[in-house]
N, C-alpha and C positions, 0 to 999 in steps of 0.2 A: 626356183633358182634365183630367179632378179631379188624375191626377197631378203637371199641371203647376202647376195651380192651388193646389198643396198646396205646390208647391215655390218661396219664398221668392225662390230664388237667379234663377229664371227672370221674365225682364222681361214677357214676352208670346211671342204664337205668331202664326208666319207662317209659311202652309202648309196642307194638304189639297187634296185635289184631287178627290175624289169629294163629290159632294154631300151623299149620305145621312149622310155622317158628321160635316158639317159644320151641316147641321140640326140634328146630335143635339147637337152638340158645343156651340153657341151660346147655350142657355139654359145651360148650366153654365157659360158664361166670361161672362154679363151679369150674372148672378144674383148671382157674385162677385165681379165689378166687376174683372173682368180680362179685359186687350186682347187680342183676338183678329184675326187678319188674313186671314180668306179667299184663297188667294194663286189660285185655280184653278179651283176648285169656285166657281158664279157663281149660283147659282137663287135668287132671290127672295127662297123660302121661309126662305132663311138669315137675313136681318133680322128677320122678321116671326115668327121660333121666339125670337131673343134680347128675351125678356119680363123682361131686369133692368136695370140700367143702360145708357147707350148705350155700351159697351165693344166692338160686335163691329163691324166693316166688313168690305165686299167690294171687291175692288180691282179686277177683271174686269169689263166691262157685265156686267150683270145677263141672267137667259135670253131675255128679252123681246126684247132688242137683239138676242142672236145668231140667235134667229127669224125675228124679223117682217125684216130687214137681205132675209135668202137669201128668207125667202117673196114678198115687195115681188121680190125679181128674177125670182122664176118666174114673176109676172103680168106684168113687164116685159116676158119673154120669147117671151111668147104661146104661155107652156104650160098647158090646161085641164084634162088629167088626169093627176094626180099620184098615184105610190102613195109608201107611207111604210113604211121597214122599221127598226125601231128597237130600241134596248135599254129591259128594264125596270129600275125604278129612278126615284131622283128625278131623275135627270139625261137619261138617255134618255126617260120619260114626259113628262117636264116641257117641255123642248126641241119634240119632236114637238106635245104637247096645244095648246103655244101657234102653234106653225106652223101647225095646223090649224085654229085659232081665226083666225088673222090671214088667212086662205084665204077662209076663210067670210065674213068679211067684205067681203071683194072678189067675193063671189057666185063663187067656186070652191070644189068638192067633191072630199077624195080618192076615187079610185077602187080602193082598198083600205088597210090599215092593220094590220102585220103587226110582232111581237114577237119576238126573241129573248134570250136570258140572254148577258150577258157571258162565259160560260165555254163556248157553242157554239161551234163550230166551221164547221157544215154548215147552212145558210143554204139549200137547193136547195128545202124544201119551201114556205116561206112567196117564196120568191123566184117558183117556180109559180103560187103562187095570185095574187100579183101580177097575172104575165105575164099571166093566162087573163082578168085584168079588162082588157087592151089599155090601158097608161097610156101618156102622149107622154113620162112624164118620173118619173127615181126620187129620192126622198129617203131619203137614210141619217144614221142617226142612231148611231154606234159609238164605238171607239176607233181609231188611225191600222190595228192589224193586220186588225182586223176587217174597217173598210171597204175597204181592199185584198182579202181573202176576198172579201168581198160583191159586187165588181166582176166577180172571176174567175168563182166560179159565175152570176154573172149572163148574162156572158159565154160561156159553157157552154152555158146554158139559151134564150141566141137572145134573152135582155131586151136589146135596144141602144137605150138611151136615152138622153137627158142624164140623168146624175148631179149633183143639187146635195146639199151639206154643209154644216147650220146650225148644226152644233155644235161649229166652228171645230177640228176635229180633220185636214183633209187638209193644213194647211199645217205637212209634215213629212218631215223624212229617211227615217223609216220608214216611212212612206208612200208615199213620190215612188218609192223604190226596191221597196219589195213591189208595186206597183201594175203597175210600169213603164207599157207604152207605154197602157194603158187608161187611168193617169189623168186621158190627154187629155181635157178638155174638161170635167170636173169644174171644177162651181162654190162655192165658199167663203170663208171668211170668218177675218180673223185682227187682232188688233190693231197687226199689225207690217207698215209701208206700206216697203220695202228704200231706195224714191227719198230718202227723206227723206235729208237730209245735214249733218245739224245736228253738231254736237260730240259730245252725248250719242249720239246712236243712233251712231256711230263707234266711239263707247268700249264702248257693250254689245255691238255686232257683235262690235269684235275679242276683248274679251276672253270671248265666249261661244265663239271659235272658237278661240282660245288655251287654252281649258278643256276644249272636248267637240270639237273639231275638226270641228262639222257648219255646214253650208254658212247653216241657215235656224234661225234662232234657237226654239223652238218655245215657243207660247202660255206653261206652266205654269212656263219660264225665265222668261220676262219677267215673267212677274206677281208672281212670287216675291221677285225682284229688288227690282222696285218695293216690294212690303211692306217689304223689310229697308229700302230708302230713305226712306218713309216714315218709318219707325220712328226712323230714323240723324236723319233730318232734323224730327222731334220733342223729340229730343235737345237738337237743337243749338238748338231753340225755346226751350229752359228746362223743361222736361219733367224731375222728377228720381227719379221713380220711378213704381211700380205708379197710384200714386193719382192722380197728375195727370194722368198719362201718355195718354188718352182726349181728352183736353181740349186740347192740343195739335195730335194729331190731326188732328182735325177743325178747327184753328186755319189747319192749314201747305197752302202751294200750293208744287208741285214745278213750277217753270213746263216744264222739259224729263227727261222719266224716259229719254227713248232712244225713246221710244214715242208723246209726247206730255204735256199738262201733267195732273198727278194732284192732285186734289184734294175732298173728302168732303163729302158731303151732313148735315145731321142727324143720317139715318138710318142712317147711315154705307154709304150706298150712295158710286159715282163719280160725279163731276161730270162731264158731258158726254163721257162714255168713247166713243172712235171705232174703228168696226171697217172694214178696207178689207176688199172684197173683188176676189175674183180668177178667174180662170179659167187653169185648166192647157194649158200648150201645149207639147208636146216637153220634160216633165217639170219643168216652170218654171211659177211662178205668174207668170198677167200679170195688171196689179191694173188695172179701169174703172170705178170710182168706191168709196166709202167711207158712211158712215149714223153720225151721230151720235144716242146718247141722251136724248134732250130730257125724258124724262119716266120714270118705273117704269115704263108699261106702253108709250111710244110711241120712237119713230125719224123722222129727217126727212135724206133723202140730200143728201150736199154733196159739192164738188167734192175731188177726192184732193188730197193735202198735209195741213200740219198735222200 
């Protein structure tokens, strides 16, 4: 970040995708009064690190949304024992800590809570300790290869449960296809609702599929996207450089990105960011309702579309 920051020629940055580094990254683009656009990486923590100027935004709900969305559907679901297998980190800690918070408050307890490092592979031991606590239902918190692994060995080991995913990582090529037929009935969550049929979301379909030839546009496409539109569409606000360029911003409403209408709080968090989610059936997301962000820390489920 100070590289870019250093460098003149560069407008702003839009981009990251891991959280930790978007934390770190945030006080060094406020403090400098340059625009930062979280395009992926979505936690919180990322606002509330940029202690300088209001220069930094997240374009993504925030982790609260992608949580409490899947958690609200496991108490739907009439599931009371939940175990949680996740990655450490800000983005796997984070995700889980707050799913477990939002459980608790509906008087539901995990019935275990099991860690592993992004660079594992073999998932069998915390997957046992799980099993041997008898859960109705598993939460995984990974990346698209991992939680594929995490299905197989589970599947291995005799855990056949429902699998839900609040970290909006199963709605994926790489996934749908390492998973295969076990991704059935995996529940998750993504910003990209396919029904919608508006002009914009036509235009991102095709040309995502024109570009990367996969079927399902995935999360950190789209968000990306949206930044660079943001930014395009700041421009064309009257934005003429580094200085103003913040201020704009947070001026513009993109009433259709492909995904929905984008538009920045203060704090530069999203205005009313919608997540649909879905359940896998015969390798296919089927989407049965959606949860808008009403708040930093809250969600309120609404009908799909939009």
């Amino acid at each position: 970040m100070r590289t870019m920051v250093d460098d003149i020629k560069i407008l702003a940055f839009v981009g990251s995708g891991l959280s930790d580094a978007s934390v770190a990254m945030a006080p060094v683009a406020s403090q400098a009064g340059f625009t930062m656009l979280s395009a992926y990486a979505s936690s919180e923590r990322i606002l509330t690190a940029a202690t300088g100027k209001k220069t930094v935004f997240v374009v993504p709900p925030t982790f609260p949304a992608y949580a409490f969305s899947v958690a609200d559907q496991l108490v739907k679901s009439g599931r009371t024992r939940p175990a949680v297998l996740h990655a450490t980190g800000t983005y796997g800690d984070g995700i889980a800590s707050l799913f477990v918070d939002r459980l608790r408050s509906k008087n539901i307890s995990v019935v275990g809570n099991e860690t592993f490092a992004f660079t594992d592979t073999d998932f069998r031991t915390q997957l046992a300790k799980l099993k041997s606590a008898n859960p109705d239902s598993l939460v995984v918190v990974g990346l698209a290869s991992i939680d594929a692994l995490v299905l197989k060995q589970a599947d291995e080991l005799g855990l056949k449960v429902p699998v839900f995913d609040p970290g909006g990582i199963t709605n994926s090529d790489t996934f749908l296809k390492a998973a295969g037929a076990l991704a059935n009935g995996v529940v998750g969550n993504t910003p990209i609702y396919p029904a919608r049929s508006t002009p914009a979301t036509k235009s991102l379909k095709d040309a995502y599929t024109k570009a990367a030839g996969g079927s399902v546009v995935p999360d950190p496409t789209v968000f990306a996207y949206e930044g660079v539109r943001a930014v395009a569409a700041a421009l064309v606000d009257g934005a003429t450089g580094r200085d103003d360029l913040p201020d704009h911003l947070h001026a513009i409403t993109i009433a259709d990105t492909g995904v929905g209408t984008l538009k920045f709080a203060p704090d530069g968090s999203r205005l009313g960011g919608r997540l649909y989610l879905y359940r896998i059936n015969n390798g296919t997301p089927e989407y049965f309702t959606s949860y808008e962000q009403t708040a930093p820390m809250d969600v309120k489920e609404v009908a799909l579309g939009g």
